[in-house]
C-alpha positions as CSV (number, residue, x, y, z in Angstrom):
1,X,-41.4,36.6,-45.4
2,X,-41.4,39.4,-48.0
3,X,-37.6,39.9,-49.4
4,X,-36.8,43.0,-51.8
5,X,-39.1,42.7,-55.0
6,X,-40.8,39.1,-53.8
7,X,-43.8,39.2,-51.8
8,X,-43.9,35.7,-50.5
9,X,-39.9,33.6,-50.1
10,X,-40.8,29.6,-49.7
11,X,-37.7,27.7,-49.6
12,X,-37.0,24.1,-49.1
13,X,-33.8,21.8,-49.4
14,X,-35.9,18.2,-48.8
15,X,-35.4,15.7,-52.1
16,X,-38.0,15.3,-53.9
17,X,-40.6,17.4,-52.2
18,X,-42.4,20.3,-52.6
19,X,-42.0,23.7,-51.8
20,X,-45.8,24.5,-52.1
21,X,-48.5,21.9,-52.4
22,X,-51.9,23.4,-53.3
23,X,-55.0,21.1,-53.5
24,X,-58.1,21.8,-54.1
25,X,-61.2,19.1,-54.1
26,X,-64.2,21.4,-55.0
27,X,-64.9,22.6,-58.3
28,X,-62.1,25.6,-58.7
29,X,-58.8,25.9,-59.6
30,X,-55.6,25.1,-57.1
31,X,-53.5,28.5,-58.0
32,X,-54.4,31.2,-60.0
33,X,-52.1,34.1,-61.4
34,X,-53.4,37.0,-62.6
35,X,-51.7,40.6,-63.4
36,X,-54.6,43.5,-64.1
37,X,-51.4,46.2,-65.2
38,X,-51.9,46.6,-69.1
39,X,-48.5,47.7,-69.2
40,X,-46.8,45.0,-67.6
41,X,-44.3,43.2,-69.6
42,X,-43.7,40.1,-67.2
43,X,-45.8,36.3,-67.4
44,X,-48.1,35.8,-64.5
45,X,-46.0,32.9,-64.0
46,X,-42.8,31.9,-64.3
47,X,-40.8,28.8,-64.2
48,X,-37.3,28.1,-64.1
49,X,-35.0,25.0,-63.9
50,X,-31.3,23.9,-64.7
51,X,-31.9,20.4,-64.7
52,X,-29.0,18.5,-66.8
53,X,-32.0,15.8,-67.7
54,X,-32.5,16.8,-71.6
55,X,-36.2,15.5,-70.6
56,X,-37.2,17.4,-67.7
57,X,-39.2,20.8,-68.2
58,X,-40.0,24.1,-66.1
59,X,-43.6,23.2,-66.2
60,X,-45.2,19.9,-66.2
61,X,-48.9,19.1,-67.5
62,X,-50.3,16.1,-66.2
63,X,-54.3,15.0,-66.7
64,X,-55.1,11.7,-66.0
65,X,-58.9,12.4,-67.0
66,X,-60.2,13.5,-70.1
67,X,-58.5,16.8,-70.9
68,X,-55.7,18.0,-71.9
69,X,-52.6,18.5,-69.7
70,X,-51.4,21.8,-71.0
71,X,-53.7,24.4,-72.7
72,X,-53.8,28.3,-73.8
73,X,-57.2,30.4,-74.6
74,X,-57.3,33.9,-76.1
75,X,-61.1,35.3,-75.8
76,X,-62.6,36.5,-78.6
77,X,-62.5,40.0,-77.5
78,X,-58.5,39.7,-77.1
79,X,-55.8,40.8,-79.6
80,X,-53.5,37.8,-78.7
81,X,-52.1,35.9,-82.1
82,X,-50.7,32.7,-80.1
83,X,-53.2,30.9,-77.4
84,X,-49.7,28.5,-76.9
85,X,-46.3,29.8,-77.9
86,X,-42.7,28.9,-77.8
87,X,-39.8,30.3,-78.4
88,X,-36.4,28.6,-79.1
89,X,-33.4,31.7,-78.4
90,X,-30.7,28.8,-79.2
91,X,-28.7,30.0,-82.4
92,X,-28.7,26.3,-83.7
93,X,-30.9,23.3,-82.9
94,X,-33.7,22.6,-81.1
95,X,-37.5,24.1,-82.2
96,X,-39.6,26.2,-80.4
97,X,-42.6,23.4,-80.0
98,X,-42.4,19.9,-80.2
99,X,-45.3,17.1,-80.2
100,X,-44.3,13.6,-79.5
101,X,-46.8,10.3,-79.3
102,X,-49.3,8.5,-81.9
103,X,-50.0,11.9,-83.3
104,X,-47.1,14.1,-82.2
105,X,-48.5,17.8,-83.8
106,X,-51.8,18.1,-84.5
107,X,-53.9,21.2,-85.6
108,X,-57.9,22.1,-86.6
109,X,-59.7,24.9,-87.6
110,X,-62.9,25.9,-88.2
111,X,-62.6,28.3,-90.2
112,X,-62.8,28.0,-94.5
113,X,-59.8,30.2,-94.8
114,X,-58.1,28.7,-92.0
115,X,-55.5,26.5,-91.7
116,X,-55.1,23.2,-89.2
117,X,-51.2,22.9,-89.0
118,X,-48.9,26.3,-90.4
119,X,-45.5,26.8,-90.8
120,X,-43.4,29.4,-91.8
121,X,-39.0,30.1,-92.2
122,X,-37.8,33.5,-92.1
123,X,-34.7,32.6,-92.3
């Protein structure tokens, strides 16, 4: 049921369930988001959560082939700087993006000029 600006309401109160369980077993994707309006200023998706678990996250990434479990992509004919970004609005602590595991950040380029990991403090 469509409710002011949402076009589709799922609710649910069930523990541990889902609210929308989307499968698919041929050679597509599950969901797909997409917003054609140049001008729009909003994500495609959206995730929110007020967990009190300092190790629980809006979005979870889980592959258990060969890939990865979270990834970002600009084409080649985009102006996008950041394929992955994240943005830390806390005034003290906390980063923006984290790696954890046997390598816990790790960059490449291919590019002679370019560079595999880069940081930089503005502050």
């Amino acid at each position: 049921m469509a409710n002011g600006n949402k076009g589709l309401v799922v609710t649910t109160n069930q523990n541990s369930s889902f609210s929308i369980d989307a499968s698919n077993s041929g050679t597509g994707v599950g969901i797909r988001a997409i917003n054609t309006n140049t001008a729009n200023t909003f994500a495609a998706i959206q995730a929110e959560t007020n967990s009190s678990n300092n190790i629980n996250s809006a979005i979870l990434g889980s592959n258990s082939g060969a890939g990865y479990a979270v990834s970002g992509q600009i084409p080649a004919t985009a102006t996008g700087t950041s394929a992955v970004f994240g943005n830390n609005l806390r005034t003290t602590g906390g980063s923006g993006v984290r790696g954890e595991g046997y390598n816990g950040v790790v960059g490449v380029s291919s590019k002679i000029d370019g560079f595999g990991v880069y940081g930089s403090n503005t502050g």
